[in-house]
C-alpha positions as CSV (number, residue, x, y, z in Angstrom):
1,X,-54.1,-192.1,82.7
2,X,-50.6,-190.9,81.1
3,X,-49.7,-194.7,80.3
4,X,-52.8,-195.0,78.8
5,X,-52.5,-192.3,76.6
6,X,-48.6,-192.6,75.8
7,X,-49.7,-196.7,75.0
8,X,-52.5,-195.3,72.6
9,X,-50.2,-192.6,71.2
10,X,-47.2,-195.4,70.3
11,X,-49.7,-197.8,68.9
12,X,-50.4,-194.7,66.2
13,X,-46.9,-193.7,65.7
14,X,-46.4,-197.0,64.7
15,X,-49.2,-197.3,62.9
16,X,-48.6,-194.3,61.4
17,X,-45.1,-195.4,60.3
18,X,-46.4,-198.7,59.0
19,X,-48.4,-196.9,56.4
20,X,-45.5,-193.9,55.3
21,X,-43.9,-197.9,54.8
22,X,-46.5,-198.9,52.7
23,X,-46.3,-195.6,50.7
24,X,-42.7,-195.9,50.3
25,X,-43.5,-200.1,49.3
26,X,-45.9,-199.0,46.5
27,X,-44.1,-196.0,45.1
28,X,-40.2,-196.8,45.7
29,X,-39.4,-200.2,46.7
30,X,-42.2,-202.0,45.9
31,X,-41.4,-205.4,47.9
32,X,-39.1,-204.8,50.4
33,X,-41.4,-201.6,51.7
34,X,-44.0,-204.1,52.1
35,X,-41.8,-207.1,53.9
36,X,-40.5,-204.0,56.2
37,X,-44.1,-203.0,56.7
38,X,-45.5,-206.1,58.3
39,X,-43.6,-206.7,61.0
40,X,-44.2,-202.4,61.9
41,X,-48.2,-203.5,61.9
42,X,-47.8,-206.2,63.6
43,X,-45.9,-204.6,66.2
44,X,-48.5,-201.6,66.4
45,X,-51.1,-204.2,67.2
46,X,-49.6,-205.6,69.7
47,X,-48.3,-202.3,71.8
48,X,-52.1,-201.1,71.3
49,X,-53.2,-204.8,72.6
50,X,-51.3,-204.7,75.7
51,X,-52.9,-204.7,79.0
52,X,-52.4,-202.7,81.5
53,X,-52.9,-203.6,85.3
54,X,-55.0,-201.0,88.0
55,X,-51.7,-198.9,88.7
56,X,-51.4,-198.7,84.6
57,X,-48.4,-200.4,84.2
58,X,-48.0,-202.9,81.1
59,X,-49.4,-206.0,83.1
60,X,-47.6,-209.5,81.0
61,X,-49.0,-212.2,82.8
């Protein structure tokens, strides 16, 4: 259950710094906040899509 929670927890911290990127993108550096942004999404939908085997360990096959 911890993995589970610590996966859940770094798909929102990423998420989380994906947006303060977009803030920064629209109010400071409006392109290259955005082009730093995507890759941050991306990546925070793809920790939260991981699966995880019965012993909750990231399973990659």
């Amino acid at each position: 259950m911890p993995q589970k929670i610590s996966k859940l927890f770094l798909a929102s911290l990423m998420l989380a710094a994906a947006i303060a990127l977009i803030i920064i993108g629209v109010t400071l550096l409006p392109v290259f906040g955005f082009i730093l942004a995507l890759p941050v999404i991306a990546l925070s939908f793809y920790i939260y899509s991981l699966h995880l085997n019965d012993r909750c360990e990231i399973d990659l096959s």
